[in-house]
C-alpha positions, 0 to 999 in steps of 0.5 A: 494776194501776198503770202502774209493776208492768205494766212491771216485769212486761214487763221480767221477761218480755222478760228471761225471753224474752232468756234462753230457750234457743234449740232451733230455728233457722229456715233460710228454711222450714227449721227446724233443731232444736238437740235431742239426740234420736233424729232428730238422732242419726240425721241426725249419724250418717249422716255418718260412716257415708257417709265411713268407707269413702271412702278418696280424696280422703285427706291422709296426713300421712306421712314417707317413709323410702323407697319401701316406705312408699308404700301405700294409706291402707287399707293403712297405716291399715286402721281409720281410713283413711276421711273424708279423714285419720286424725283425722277418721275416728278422731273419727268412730268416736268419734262412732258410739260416743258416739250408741250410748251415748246412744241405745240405742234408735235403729237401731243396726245399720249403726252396730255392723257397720261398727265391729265390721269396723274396730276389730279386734285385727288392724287395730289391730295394723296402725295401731299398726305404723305409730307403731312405724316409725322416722319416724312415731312422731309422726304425729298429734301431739297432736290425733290423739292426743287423738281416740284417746283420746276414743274409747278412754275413750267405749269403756272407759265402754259398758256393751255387749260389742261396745264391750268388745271394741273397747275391749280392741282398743284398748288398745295403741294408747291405751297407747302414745300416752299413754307417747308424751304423757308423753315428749313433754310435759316436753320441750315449753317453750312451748304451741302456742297455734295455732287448728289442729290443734296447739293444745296447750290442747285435747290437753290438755283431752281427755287430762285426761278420758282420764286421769280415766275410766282414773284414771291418776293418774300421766297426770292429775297430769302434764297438771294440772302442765303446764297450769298451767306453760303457761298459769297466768301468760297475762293480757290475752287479747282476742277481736279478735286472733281468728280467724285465717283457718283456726282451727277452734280458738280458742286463747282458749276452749280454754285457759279450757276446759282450766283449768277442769277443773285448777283449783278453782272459787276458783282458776279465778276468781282465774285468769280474772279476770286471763286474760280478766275482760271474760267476767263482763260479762254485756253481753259478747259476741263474735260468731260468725264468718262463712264465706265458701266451704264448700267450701274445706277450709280456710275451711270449718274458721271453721264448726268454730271456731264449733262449738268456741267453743260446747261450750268455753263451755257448759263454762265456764259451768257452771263458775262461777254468774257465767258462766251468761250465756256459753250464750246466746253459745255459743247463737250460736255453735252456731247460725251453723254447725249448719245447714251441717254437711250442706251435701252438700260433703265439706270440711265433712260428713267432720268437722263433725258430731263437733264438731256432737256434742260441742258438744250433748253439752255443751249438754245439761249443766246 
């Protein structure tokens, strides 16, 4: 074989190899799988298990209106009072549901008894309570919200009597933060483009499946019309103004994730093309972010923005064939902050595995 085949050949195999997915992760002599099996169901479950019933520390996020409203979270928040804040045990819950769903074959008995004792028609009559009082109307607005509605819609979707039952427990909460959504949306002049917890791309985002799997079209065509009011026109977007210290969001990758679910291909390409084109450069990349202490709180959320980053863009790659390369940087992302997601410290371990999870889920889609 002439000189000139054998290295076309190797530079077919070392590109093959540059573009092979990355399934295992070598920690030292530890080797950490990227796969969404059984065992990895089992290791990501029992992290919402261990917190679900640890009511302290806990971070309320309660407005007083007099002493009477001071009680225990369990007693405020009788199905969602564990793992430190309410969005966190609520995107736990969604967590068991979703690895039920998945694995049916798994050992799911701890998993259904802990569920089925929370997510009652009583206790859910008390958290819904709580949004009725005369300040808290907007408690949780808008992540907590979109948590509960992911978890709502992973219900409504099982095809198993327990999840019926729940999701029918449920379902005067969801309506009544979608109603508090549709008031609250055409009031909003200008998205929250923070990389926390009010980042209105990402509520928007999670509302949009919600509305598709309950055809709300009403909910549906509102999220599409407020999306592209908020965001159709942005332009110039560059990755070195992110992260800020204590995102867990990235502002950038959650609005091209959020249009590429209200646009058509052709539009989302004419839009991303002046949003962000330097993605169709397949020697792009921006690297995932360091995490200096894990356990501060609030520089452990860099390991969520890693996480988020990742299922934001195997999203966006499946959406136009010319960003298929982006896996490989979601790869990166992915794999610079799953180890840690079991660190032994309560900062990361009460939510990391949820966002661990849906970052996987998204790997797994071709």
């Amino acid at each position: 074989m002439k000189i000139g085949h054998l290295l076309l050949l190797l530079l077919i195999f070392t590109s093959c190899v540059h573009e092979a997915p990355i399934d295992d992760i070598q920690i030292g002599k530890r080797k950490v799988s990227l796969i969404l099996d059984v065992p990895q169901a089992q290791r990501l479950a029992s992290l919402p298990l261990k917190c679900m019933d640890q009511e302290f520390p806990n971070k309320m996020g309660q407005v007083l209106g007099t002493m009477e409203d001071l009680k225990s979270p369990q007693e405020l928040h009788p199905a969602f009072y564990g793992c430190f804040d309410w969005h966190s045990s609520v995107h736990g819950h969604w967590m068991l549901v979703r690895l039920m769903k998945e694995f049916p074959e798994m050992d799911q008995t701890e998993i259904r008894e802990k569920l089925a004792l929370r997510l009652t028609k009583e206790n859910i009559e008390k958290e819904l309570d709580y949004f009725n009082s005369k300040h808290n109307a907007s408690f949780e607005r808008t992540y907590g919200w979109a948590w509960l509605m992911k978890l709502h819609g992973e219900l409504l979707t099982h095809n198993d009597s327990l999840s019926q039952v729940m999701a029918q427990n449920l379902n005067p909460l969801a309506d009544r933060l979608v109603k508090e959504f549709q008031t609250f949306l055409p009031k909003l002049t200008n998205p929250l483009r923070s990389g926390e917890h009010v980042n209105t791309a990402f509520a928007l985002s999670i509302a949009f499946d919600y509305a598709v799997t309950t055809n709300n079209k009403k909910f549906k065509s509102l999220i599409i019309e407020r999306s592209k009011f908020f965001y159709e026109k942005d332009e110039d977007a560059n990755f070195k103004y992110e992260p800020s210290g204590f995102d867990f969001l990235s502002p950038i990758t959650e609005e091209i994730h959020l249009m590429s679910k209200v646009l058509n291909t052709h539009e989302f390409t004419v839009w991303l093309n002046h949003f962000m084109p330097k993605l169709y450069d397949k020697n792009y990349a921006f690297q995932p972010v360091e995490v200096s202490d894990r356990t501060d709180g609030k520089l452990v959320h860099l390991d969520g923005l890693n996480l988020s980053r990742a299922w934001c863009l195997y999203a966006i790659a499946r959406k136009d064939s010319q960003l298929g390369h982006l896996r490989l940087v979601a790869d990166e992302h992915l794999k610079k902050s799953f180890p840690s997601i079991v660190d032994g410290n309560y900062m990361g371990e009460h939510w990391l595995a949820s966002f661990a999870l849906y970052a996987l889920l998204e790997r797994k889609i071709k």
